[in-house]
N, C-alpha and C positions, 0 to 999 in steps of 0.2 A: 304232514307236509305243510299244512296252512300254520300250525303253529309254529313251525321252523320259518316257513315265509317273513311271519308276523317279528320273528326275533333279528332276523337277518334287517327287515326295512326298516324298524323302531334304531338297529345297530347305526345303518346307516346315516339315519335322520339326526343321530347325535352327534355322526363325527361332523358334519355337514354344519349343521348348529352353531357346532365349538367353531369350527371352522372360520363361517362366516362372522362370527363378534369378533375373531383377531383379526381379519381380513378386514373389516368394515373400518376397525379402530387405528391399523395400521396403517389401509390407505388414505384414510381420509386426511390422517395428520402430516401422511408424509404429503400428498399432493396441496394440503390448505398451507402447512407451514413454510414449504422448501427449505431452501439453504442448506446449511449443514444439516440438520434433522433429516431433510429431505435421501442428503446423503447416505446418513447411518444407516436410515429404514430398510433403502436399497442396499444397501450392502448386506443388512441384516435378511433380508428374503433372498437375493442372489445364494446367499450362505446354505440357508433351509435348501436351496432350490436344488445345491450339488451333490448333499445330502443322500447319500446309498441308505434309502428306506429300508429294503428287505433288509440287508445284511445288520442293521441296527435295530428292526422287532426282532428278530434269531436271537442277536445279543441281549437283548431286555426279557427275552423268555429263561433262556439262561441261566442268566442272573437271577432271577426273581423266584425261577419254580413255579411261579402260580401268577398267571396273568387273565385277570376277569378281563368279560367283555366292558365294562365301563373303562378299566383301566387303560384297554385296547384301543376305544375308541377317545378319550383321552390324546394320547399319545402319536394317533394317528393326525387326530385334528390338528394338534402341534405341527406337522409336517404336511397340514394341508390347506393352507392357507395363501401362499410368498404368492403363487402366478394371478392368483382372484385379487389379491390386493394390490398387486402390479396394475391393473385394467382400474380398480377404484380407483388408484392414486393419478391414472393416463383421466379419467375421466371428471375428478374435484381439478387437475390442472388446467381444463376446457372450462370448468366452470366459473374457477377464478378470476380468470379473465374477462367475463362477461360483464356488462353493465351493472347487472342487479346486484352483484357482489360488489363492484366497486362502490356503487350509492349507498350501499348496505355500511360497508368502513368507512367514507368517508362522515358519515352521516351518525356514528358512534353506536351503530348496532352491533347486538348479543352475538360473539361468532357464535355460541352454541346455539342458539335463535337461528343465526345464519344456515348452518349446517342440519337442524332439525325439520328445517319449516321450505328448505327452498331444496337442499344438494340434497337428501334422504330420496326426495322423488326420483330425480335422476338417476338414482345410486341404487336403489332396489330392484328396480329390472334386473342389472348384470347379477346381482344378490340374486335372484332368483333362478336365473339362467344357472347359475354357478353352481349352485346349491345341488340340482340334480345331477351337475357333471362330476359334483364332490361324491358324490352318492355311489354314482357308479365306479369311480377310484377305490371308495373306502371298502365296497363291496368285493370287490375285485379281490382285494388283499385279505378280508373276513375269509370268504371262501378256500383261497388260495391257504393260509394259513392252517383253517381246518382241516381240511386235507392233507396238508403234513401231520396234524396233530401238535400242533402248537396254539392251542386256546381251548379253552374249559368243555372238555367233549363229553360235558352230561348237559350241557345247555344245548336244547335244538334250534340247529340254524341251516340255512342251504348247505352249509361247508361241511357239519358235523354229521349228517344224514348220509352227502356224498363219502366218507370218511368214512363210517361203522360199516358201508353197502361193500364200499371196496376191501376193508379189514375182515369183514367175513366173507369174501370172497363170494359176493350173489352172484355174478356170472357163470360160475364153477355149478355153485349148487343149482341153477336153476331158475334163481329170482331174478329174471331179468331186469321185475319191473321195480326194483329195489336201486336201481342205477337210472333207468329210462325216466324217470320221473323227476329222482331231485336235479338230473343233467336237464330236462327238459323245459319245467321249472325256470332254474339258472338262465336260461337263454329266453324263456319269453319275458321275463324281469327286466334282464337287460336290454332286450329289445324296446320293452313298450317304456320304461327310462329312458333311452337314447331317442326315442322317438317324441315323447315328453319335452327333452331336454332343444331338439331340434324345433317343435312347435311354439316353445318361449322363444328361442332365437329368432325365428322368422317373424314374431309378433313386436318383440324388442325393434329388429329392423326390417320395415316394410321395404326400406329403398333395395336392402336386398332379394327380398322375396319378388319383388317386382322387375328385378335386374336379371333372377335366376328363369323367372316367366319369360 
């Protein structure tokens, strides 16, 4: 079980990962650049966003026959990116406006300079907040997937434990605790993630925690 743990949150941490460099590179450029680019970017994540996920891994397993977890998680991050970089893109446009950006152009400073040393700080909270909430997405669908048996069920993961418990029928024969544990598992994961994820949020904005007080 710990080593199924271990395989399932390393899964997670990658789709998360990939995730956040497309997100970070997509919002930054669409909210620093606007205009038409501005355009593309959004249309191009509105596009991801309508995107029927399940029904296109089904199709990618398919096709493939053989879909490793890297691949998985790959392909996941691909489609997990559009709404995080929407929020970076809402957030580089509050910041271009501000003073220190304009001194910064008018004044013939590095945008990469600009965007490293000044928008990165701003920018890494939501990154952060994000990141767990990616986590618990990408997890969702690991699990959900293994329990169909659509990904590599010699690799232990919460999904593939839950998977082999119910294909040998452990309620039938007696091993209750062959289901009780990786279901149990699965839920205090998610909890203490969503609780994580809630604890960055309120830290990102105090005005709300204070509002909610």
């Amino acid at each position: 079980m710990t080593f199924a743990l271990k395989n399932s949150l390393v899964f997670g941490i990658e789709v998360a990962l990939l995730s956040r460099i497309i997100a970070m590179i997509v919002g930054v450029i669409a909210g620093y650049k606007g205009g038409i680019t501005d355009q593309v970017l959004i249309f191009l994540c509105d596009s991801f966003i309508v995107l029927p996920i399940f029904p296109i891994l089904i199709f990618l397993k398919l096709l493939t026959r053989e879909m490793n977890f890297t691949t998985l998680a790959m392909v996941l991050a691909l489609f997990g990116w559009p709404w995080d970089a929407r929020l970076i893109r809402t957030r580089v446009l509050s910041l271009r406006e501000q003073k220190f950006t304009i001194t910064a152009v008018f004044s013939g400073g590095n945008t990469l300079d600009l965007i490293f040393r000044e928008y990165l700080l701003h920018i890494l909270p939501i990154v952060f907040a994000t990141t767990i909430n990616n986590m618990l997405w990408s997890l969702g669908f690991e699990i959900t997937l293994s329990v169909l048996g659509l990904t590599p069920l010699d690799i232990p993961t919460m999904g593939t434990v839950t998977y082999w418990a119910i294909q040998q029928q452990a309620m039938v024969m007696g091993i209750w605790w062959w289901v009780f544990f990786p279901v149990a598992f699965i839920i205090l994961l998610f909890t203490s993630l969503y609780l994580l994820f809630v604890s960055i949020t309120d830290f990102i904005n105090p005005r709300g925690r204070t509002l909610a007080g």
